[in-house]
Structure formats: structure tokens, C-alpha cells
NUBAKE-904579 format. One line per field, with one value per residue (C-alpha): residue number from 1; x negated, y, z negated. Coordinates in Angstrom, 1 decimal. Example, Ala and Ser with C-alpha at 12.3 -4.5 7.8 and 13.67 -1.06 7.14 Angstrom:
! residues 2
i <- [1 2]
c1 <- [-12.3 -13.7]
c2 <- [-4.5 -1.1]
c3 <- [-7.8 -7.1]
***
This chain:
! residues 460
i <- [1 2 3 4 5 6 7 8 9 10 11 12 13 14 15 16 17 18 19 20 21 22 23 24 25 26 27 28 29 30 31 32 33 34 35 36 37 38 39 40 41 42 43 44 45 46 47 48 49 50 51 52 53 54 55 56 57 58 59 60 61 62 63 64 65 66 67 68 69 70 71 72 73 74 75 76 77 78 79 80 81 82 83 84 85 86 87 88 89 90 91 92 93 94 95 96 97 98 99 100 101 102 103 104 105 106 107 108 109 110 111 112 113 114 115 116 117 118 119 120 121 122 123 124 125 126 127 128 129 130 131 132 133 134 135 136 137 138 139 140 141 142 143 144 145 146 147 148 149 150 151 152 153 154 155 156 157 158 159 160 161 162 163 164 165 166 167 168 169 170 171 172 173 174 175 176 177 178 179 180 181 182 183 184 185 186 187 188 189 190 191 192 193 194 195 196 197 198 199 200 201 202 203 204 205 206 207 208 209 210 211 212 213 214 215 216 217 218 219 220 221 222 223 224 225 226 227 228 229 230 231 232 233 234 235 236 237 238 239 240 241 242 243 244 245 246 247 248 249 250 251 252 253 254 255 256 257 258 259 260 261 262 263 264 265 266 267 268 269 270 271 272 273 274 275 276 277 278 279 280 281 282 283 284 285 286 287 288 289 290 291 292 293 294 295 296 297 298 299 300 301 302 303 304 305 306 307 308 309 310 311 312 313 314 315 316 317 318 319 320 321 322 323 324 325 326 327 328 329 330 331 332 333 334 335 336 337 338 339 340 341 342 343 344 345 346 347 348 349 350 351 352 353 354 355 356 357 358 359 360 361 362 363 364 365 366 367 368 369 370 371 372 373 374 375 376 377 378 379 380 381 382 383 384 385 386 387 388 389 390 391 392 393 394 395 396 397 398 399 400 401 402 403 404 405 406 407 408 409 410 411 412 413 414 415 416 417 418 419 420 421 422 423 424 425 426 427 428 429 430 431 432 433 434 435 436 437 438 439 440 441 442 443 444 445 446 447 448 449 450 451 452 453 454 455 456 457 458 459 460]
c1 <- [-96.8 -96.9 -94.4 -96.5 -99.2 -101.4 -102.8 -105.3 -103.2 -101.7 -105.2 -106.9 -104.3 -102.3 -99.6 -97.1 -98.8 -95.7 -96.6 -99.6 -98.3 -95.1 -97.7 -100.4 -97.6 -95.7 -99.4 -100.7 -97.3 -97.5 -101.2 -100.4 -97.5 -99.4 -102.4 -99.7 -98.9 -102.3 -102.5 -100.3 -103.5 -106.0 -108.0 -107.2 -107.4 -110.7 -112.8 -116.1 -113.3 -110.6 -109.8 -113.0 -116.5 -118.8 -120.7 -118.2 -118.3 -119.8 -115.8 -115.1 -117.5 -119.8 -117.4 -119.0 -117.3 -118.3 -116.5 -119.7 -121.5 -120.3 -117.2 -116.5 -113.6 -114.5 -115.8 -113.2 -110.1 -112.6 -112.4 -108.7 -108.2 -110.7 -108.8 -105.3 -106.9 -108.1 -104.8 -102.8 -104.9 -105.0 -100.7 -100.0 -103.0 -105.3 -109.1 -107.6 -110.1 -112.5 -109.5 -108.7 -112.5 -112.5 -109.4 -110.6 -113.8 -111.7 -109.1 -111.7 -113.8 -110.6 -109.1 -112.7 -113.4 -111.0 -109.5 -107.7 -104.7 -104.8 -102.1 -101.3 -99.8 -103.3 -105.1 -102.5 -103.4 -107.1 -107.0 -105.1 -106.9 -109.9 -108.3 -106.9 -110.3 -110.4 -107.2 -106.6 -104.0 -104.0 -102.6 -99.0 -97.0 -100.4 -101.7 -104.5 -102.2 -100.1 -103.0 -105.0 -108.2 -107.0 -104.6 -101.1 -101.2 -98.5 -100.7 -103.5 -105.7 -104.0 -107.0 -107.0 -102.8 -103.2 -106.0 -103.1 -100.9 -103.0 -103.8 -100.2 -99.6 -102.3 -100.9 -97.3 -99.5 -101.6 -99.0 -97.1 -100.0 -100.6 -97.5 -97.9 -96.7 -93.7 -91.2 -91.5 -90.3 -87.8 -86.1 -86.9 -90.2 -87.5 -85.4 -89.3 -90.0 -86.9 -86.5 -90.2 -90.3 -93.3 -91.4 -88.0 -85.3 -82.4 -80.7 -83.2 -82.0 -78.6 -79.7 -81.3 -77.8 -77.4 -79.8 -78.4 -78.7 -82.1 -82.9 -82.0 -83.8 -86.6 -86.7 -85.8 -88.6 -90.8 -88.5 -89.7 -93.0 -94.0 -92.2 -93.0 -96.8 -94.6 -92.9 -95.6 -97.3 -94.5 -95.4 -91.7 -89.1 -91.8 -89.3 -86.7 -89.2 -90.5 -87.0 -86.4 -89.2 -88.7 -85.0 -86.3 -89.2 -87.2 -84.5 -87.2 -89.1 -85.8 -84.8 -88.0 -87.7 -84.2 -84.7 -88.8 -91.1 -94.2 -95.2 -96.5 -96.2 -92.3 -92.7 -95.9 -94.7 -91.8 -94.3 -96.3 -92.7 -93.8 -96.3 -93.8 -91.7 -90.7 -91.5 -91.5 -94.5 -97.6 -98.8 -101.8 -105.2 -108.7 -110.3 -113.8 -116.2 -116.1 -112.5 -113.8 -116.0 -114.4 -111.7 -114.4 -115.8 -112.3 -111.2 -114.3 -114.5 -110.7 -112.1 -114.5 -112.0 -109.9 -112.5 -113.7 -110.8 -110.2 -113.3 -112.0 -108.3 -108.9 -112.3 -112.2 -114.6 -117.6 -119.3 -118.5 -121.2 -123.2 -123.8 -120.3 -118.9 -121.4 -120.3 -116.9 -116.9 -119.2 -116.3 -114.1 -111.6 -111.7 -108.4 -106.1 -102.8 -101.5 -98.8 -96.7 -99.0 -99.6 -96.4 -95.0 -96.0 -94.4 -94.2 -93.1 -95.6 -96.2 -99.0 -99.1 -101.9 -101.5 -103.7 -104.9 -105.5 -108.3 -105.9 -104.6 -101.5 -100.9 -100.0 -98.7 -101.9 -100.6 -97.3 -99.1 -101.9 -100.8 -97.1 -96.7 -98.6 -95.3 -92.2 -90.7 -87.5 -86.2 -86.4 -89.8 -93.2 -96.4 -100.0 -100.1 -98.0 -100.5 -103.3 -101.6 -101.4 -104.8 -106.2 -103.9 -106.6 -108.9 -111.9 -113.7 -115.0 -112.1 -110.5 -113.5 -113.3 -109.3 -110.3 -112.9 -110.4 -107.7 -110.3 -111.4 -108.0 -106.0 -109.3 -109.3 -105.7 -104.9 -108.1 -106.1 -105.0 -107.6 -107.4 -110.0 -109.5 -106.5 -105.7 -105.3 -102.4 -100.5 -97.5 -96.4 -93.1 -92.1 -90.0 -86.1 -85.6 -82.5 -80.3 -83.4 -84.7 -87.6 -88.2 -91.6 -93.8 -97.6 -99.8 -102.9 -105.5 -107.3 -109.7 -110.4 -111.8 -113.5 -113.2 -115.3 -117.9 -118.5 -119.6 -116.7 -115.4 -115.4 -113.2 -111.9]
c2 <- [75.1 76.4 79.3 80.9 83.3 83.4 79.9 78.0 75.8 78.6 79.6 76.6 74.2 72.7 74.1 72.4 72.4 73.8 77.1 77.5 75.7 77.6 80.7 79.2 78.9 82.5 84.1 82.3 82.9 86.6 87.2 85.4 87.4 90.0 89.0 88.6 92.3 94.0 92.4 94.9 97.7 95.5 97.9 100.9 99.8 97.3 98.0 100.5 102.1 102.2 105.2 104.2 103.2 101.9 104.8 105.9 102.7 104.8 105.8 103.1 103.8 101.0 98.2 95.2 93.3 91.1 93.3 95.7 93.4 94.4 96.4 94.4 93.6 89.3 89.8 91.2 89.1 86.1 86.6 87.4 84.0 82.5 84.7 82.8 79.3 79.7 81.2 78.5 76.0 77.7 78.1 74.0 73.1 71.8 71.6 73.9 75.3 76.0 77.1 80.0 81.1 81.3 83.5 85.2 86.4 87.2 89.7 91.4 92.0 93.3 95.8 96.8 97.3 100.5 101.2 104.2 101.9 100.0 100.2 99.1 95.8 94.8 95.8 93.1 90.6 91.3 90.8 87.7 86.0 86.7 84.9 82.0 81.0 79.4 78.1 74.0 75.2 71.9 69.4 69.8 70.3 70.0 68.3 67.3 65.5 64.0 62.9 61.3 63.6 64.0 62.5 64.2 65.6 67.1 69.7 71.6 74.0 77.5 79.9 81.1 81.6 83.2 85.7 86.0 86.6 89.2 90.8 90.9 92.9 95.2 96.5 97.6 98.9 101.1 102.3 103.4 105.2 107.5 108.4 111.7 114.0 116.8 115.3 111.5 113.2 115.6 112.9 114.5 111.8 109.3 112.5 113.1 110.1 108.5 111.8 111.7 111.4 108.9 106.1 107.1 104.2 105.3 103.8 106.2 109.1 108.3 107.9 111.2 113.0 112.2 113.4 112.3 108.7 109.4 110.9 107.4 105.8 107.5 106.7 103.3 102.8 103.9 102.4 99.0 99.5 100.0 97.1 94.6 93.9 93.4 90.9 89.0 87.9 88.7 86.6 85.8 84.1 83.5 82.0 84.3 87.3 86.0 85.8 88.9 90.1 88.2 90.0 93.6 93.1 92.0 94.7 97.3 95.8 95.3 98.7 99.9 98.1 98.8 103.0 102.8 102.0 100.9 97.5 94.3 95.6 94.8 91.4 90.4 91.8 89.3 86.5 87.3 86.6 82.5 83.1 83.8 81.0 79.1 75.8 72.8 72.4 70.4 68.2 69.4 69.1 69.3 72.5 72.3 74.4 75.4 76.5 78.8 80.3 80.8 82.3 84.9 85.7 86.4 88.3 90.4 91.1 92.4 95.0 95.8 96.9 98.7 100.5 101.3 102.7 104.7 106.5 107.1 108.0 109.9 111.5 112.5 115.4 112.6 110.3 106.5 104.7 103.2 99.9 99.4 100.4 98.0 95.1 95.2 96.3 92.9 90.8 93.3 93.3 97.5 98.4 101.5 101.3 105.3 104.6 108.5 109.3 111.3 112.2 111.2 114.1 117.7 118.7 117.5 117.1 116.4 116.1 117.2 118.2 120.1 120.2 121.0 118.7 119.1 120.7 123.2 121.6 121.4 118.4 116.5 114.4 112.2 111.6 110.1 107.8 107.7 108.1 106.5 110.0 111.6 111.6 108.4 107.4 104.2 101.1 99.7 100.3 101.4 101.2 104.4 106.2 105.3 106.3 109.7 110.2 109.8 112.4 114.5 115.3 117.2 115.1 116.3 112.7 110.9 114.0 113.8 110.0 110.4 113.0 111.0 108.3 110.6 111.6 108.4 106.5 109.2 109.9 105.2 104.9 107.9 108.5 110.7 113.4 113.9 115.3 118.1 119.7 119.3 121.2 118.8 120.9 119.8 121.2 121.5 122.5 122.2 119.2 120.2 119.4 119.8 121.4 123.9 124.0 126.2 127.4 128.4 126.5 126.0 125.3 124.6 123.7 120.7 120.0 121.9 119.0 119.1 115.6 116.4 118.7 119.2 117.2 116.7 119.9 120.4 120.3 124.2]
c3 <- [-127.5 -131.0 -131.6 -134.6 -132.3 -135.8 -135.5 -133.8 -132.0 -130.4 -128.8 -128.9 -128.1 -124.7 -122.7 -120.4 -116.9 -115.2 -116.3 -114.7 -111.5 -111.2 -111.9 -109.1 -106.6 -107.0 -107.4 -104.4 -101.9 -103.0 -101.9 -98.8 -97.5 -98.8 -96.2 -93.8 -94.3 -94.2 -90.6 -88.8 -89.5 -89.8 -87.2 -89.0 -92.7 -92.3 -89.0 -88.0 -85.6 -88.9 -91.4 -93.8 -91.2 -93.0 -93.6 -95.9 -98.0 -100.9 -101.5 -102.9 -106.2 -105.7 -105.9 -103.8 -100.9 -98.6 -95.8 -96.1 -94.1 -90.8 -89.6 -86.1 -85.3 -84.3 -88.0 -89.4 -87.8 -89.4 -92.6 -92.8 -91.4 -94.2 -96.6 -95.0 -95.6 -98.8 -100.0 -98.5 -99.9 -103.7 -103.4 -102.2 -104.7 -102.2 -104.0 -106.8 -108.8 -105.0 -103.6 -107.1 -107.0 -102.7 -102.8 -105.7 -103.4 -100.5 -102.6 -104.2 -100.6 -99.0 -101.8 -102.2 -99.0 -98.5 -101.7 -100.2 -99.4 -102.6 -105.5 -109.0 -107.1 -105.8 -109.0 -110.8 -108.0 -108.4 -112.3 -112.3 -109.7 -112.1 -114.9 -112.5 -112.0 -115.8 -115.9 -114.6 -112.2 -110.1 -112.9 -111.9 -107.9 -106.0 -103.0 -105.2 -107.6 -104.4 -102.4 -105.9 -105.9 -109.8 -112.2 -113.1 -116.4 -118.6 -120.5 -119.7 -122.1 -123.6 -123.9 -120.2 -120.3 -123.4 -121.5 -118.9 -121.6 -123.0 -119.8 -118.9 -122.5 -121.3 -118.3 -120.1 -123.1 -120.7 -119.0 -121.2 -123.5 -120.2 -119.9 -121.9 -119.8 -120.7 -118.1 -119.6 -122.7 -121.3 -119.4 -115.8 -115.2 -113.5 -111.5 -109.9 -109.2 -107.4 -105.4 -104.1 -99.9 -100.3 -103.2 -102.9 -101.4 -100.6 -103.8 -105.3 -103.5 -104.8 -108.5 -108.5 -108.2 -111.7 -114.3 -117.3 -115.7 -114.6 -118.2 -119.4 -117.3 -118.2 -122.4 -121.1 -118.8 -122.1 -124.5 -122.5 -121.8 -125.6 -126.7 -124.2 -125.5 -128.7 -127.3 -125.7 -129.1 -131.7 -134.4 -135.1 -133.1 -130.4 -127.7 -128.4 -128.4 -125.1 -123.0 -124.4 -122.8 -119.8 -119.1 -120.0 -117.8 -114.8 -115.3 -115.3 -112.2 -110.2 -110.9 -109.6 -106.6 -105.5 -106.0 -105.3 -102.3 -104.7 -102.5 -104.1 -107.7 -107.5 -106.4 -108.5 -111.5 -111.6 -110.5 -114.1 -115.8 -115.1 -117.2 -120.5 -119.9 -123.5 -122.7 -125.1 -127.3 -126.8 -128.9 -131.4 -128.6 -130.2 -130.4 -128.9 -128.4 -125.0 -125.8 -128.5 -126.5 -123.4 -125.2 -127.3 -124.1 -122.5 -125.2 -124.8 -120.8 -121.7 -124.0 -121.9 -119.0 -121.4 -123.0 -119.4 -118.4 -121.7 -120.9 -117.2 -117.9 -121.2 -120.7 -117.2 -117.6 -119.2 -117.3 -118.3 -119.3 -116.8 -118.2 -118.9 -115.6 -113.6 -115.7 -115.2 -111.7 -110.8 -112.2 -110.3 -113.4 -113.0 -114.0 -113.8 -115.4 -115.1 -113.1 -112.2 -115.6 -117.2 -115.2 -111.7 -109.0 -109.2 -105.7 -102.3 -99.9 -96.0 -93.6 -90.2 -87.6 -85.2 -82.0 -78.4 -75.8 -73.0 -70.9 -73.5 -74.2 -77.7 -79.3 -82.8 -83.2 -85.9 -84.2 -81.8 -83.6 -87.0 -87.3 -90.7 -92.6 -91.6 -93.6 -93.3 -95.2 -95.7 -97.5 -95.9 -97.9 -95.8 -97.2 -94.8 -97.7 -100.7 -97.6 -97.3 -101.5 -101.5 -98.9 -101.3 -103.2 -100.6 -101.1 -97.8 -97.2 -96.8 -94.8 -92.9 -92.4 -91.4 -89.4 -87.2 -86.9 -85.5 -82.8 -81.7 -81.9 -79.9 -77.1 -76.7 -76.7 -74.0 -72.2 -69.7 -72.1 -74.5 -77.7 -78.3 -81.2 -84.3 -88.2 -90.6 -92.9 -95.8 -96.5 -100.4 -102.2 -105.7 -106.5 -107.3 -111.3 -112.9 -109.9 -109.6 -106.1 -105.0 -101.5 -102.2 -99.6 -99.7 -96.5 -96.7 -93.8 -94.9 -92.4 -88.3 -86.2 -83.3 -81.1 -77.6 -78.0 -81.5 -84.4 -86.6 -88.7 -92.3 -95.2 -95.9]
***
């Protein structure tokens, strides 16, 4: 690998296979445990009889997935078990490149499919599996390799690491340019954060007794985020810029995970830190033209998403272009990197929902069919909690869609006490900053949903 990034070798070149295999098999283990996990709600998460029926399918902005094509549960449990196999077979190396582009399919149709449970851990997963496609992740530690479908090789071609590479630069630059807010440059962005019922650890809840250390955090968290993309293509001292990189990365993403619940962003975050490692250099490869213009055309879909979501994050009041926005959501590489931008949330919030059961005995409806939308603290991360975020925002189709779910789940699971009728309230207080805690306290009824003889109720 040539250290000087200006050169054509550099783009054009060969890179040590390990990389991409050490990359194929952290990338691949990480979506599968991450499969593993969406099966405890795959009813409520993926089915007709789930949070998001199919008739709400228009939430999730016109993104395709092959999910949309029926919401039964036989169909449903069928494709997670395709999505296992092909995941399996893309992480032992196992028909690579089918294997990359199968799980590929199968990420994108499950995120897509209910992007109400979906975080900045499956929008890295999505991207990279993108990129994997183009990149000979089967030369090195593979089944194919071991059982002579191919031939071992040492190097493989750059352009599609350097995409990664790129990509990877992306996500700290964007993240870092959102975060704009007053309390990322007051040093109290960190304090909100680590205190928040729906992240916070309880490492977290310890760190946020100390501001000053929280402050710190804070200009670290930006101090690292801006440099990092530096890093990634310095144009001097490439190996030592790059295990500099590599350390500030992983101290930033293990402090995250041991104060934050944020899910799979902690562990594939650390994963993408394979893709940095200095290895020795290749020696000089051809460049051909298929390398050229792969790369041109790699370069260019990576514009693309980032002028896409320019126009969504910082012109929120125009409409993105049309043409734009179909293109990139058909390659699914959509991206969203305003992670607690333009600053992490200000208040405290919980949901609860009171109702009335056929009888006229009230009731805690989500007590009893969805437990994990109450305040839950602990060390254990929930897609319920990014679920709950979202119906945040009062949009009245999702609150209707929760609503319907409540309905139906509680009336199947305990036909002998049905429910009949339940508020949907969320409860709001002001985050404590700086010792200052507020005891002002904001309800507000969400949704009044009828279950038996009424069609379902309305946002208010």
C-alpha cells in the first residue's frame, strides 16, 4: 500500500487481502448477531399484526423492500432465515461476492421495512454492505479459498477500500458539521445526553455528576470527530496518521458504549477500525480501466448521498430534489449522520396509556403489551426505545399505527379482559443542566383510541 494518498497507486493500486477479510468477517458477525437480535420482536417490528401493517408502508418515504410483499408471519419468519444463511455464508466466505450482494438485499428489505426502529448503527451496516459488494472480499480466511472454488491471493484491488475509506471519513465529517447546537459549544451536549432515561447506562448516570468532566467530553467528542476525516487521508505520515485515528476512534466509541445505550453503532463502529489497519505495501498493480471507473463512479454515488442529505439536514423547509432522492434511495445508500445534532434532546420524556377495560376496570395498556415504551434503566439496548423516540414527534400515522397495535395485541393475548378504550400521553420535563432542575411537567394526550366499537381515534 502506498503511504502518499496523492498518487495513483494509492487509488488504483493493491491492498493486502487481510483487510478486507478481517473487514468481511467483523461486518458479516455483526449483522448476524444483529439478525439474531431483531428476532425477539420479530411479530411486532416486521408482521401485518406488528407496530407498522402494511398499509402504513408509505412511512418509510418510499424506500423499497422486499418485506412489502406480504406481512404474514410463515413469510416473514422465511426471510429472516434466508437473511441468517446468506449472512453466515458472506462472514465464513462461502460464494463471497453472492453471498455480499444476497445479504446486501436482505439488510436493506428489513431496515426498510420499519424504519421506526432503525438507528445510525443500521444506516452504517446498510452503507457498507453497499460498498462490500465491489470489493474481492473472498481472497483471504474463506471457505471458498479452503474448499478451491478460487485461488488464495495476497492482494486484492484498492478503489472499493478506498470508497470504504472515504465513506468511513464521511460519517465523522457529518457528524460533526451538525453538531451546531449551543450546548456542543457550552460543554453541556455530553451532561444531556449521558443523563437521558432512553441512552443513559448506568456508567452514564455516574458521569453526569460531574460537568466539568462531561464538558470535556464534549470538546473531545468534537475535537475527534473533525479530525478523524483528517486522519483517514492525511497526506503525511499515512500509517502513523491512521493508528492515530484508529486509537481516537476506539476511545470515542468505547466511551460511548460504556455511558450510552445507542445498539449496533458501538460495536460496528469498532468493526470499520479493520478497515484503517497499516498494513505492508503492495507491490505497484496496473491501473486499468475498470478500476478508473469504478472508482469515478464510487466517488460520485458518495456525492450524491451527501449532497442528498445536505438538502435534508440543512434545508429542512425545501423539498430535496426529486431526481436526486430516487437515485440514491434505489442503491439504499440514504444517509443521516446528525447524531444528538444539532444537539442531543432537552427534555425528559415518558409514555404511558392509560385505559379501560370492557368491564370498566382501568388498566396500564402498555404495561401489559408493550413494556419496553416505559422507562427502562439499565445496561441492555431495546429497538423499542429508538421506537418510542420516534412517536416523539406526534406524527398521527405512526401514533395511529402504535395505536392499532396496542388494540389488537392486548384484545389476542387476553381475550377475557378486553381492552376497550386507552390515552396515549406523553409525559415531558426539562432536562437538569448545570445543577438546575425544573419541575415543570408537560402532558400531552397523543392519541384517544377506541379498540371494540369504534374505528381507531385520532391524533389530538
Amino acid at each position: 500500500m502506498s503511504e502518499r494518498v496523492l498518487t495513483r497507486e494509492f487509488w488504483f493500486g493493491d491492498v493486502d487481502a487481510r483487510v478486507l477479510a478481517l473487514f468481511r468477517i467483523g461486518l458479516g458477525a455483526t449483522l448476524f448477531t444483529d439478525l439474531l437480535d431483531r428476532l425477539r420482536d420479530l411479530h411486532a417490528f416486521y408482521t401485518e399484526g406488528g407496530v407498522m401493517p402494511l398499509a402504513f408502508a408509505y412511512l418509510t418515504g418510499g424506500h423499497w423492500s422486499l418485506l412489502q410483499l406480504s406481512g404474514s408471519d410463515h413469510f416473514v419468519v422465511a426471510f429472516f432465515l434466508l437473511a441468517l444463511v446468506a449472512t453466515a455464508a458472506m462472514t465464513v466466505g462461502l460464494f463471497s461476492r453472492a453471498a455480499t450482494i444476497a445479504t446486501w438485499v436482505v439488510t436493506v428489505s428489513i431496515q426498510h421495512r420499519n424504519l421506526s426502529v432503525c438507528d445510525s448503527g443500521d444506516t452504517v451496516l446498510r452503507v457498507m454492505c453497499f460498498w462490500a459488494m465491489f470489493a474481492d472480499l473472498g481472497a483471504r480466511f474463506s471457505l471458498d479459498v479452503r474448499l478451491g472454488r478460487r485461488p488464495l491471493r495476497r492482494f486484492v484491488a484498492a478503489a472499493p477500500l478506498r470508497l470504504m475509506q472515504a465513506q468511513l471519513a464521511a460519517i465523522y465529517l457529518y457528524a460533526a458539521a451538525t453538531k451546531v447546537g449551543p450546548s456542543w459549544w457550552d460543554g453541556t451536549a455530553v451532561l444531556r445526553a449521558v443523563q437521558n432515561s432512553d441512552f443513559a447506562r448506568p456508567l452514564g448516570l455516574v458521569v453526569a455528576r460531574f460537568p466539568r468532566l462531561c464538558a470535556f467530553f464534549d470538546h473531545a467528542t468534537l475535537a475527534t470527530e473533525w479530525t478523524l476525516p483528517l486522519l483517514i487521508f492525511s497526506p503525511w505520515q499515512l500509517r502513523r496518521a491512521r493508528i492515530v485515528a484508529i486509537v481516537a476512534a476506539l476511545a470515542l466509541h468505547v466511551g460511548i458504549a460504556l455511558t450510552m445505550r445507542i445498539g449496533v453503532f458501538s460495536v460496528i463502529m469498532p468493526v470499520c477500525m479493520i478497515l484503517l489497519a497499516p498494513v505492508a505495501a503492495a507491490p505497484p498493480a496496473p491501473e486499468t480501466t475498470w478500476r478508473r471507473v469504478g472508482l469515478s463512479l464510487g466517488i460520485a454515488q458518495l456525492i450524491l448521498a451527501g449532497v442528498e442529505q445536505h438538502g435534508n439536514y440543512f434545508e429542512a423547509e425545501s423539498r430535496p430534489n426529486p431526481v436526486l432522492a430516487a437515485e440514491v434511495s434505489a442503491v439504499a445508500l440514504w444517509q443521516n449522520w446528525s447524531m444528538f445534532a444539532p444537539e442531543p434532546p432537552a427534555y425528559f420524556f415518558r409514555w404511558q396509556a392509560p385505559g379501560e377495560l370492557s368491564d370498566g376496570s382501568p388498566v396500564e395498556a402498555l404495561s401489559r403489551v408493550a413494556p419496553h415504551m416505559l422507562p427502562e434503566p439499565g445496561w441492555r439496548y431495546s429497538r423499542w426505545y429508538k421506537l418510542r423516540q420516534n412517536l416523539e414527534d406526534q406524527s398521527r400515522a405512526r401514533l395511529l399505527a402504535f395505536g392499532q397495535y396496542v388494540c389488537r395485541r392486548h384484545n389476542e393475548a387476553t381475550a377475557a379482559e378486553r381492552l376497550a378504550r386507552f390515552t396515549l400521553v406523553l409525559e415531558r420535563r426539562p432536562m437538569p443542566v448545570r445543577g438546575a432542575h425544573s419541575r415543570q411537567l408537560q402532558r400531552l394526550e397523543s392519541l384517544q383510541q377506541r379498540c371494540l366499537d369504534a374505528p381507531p381515534g385520532g391524533a389530538l
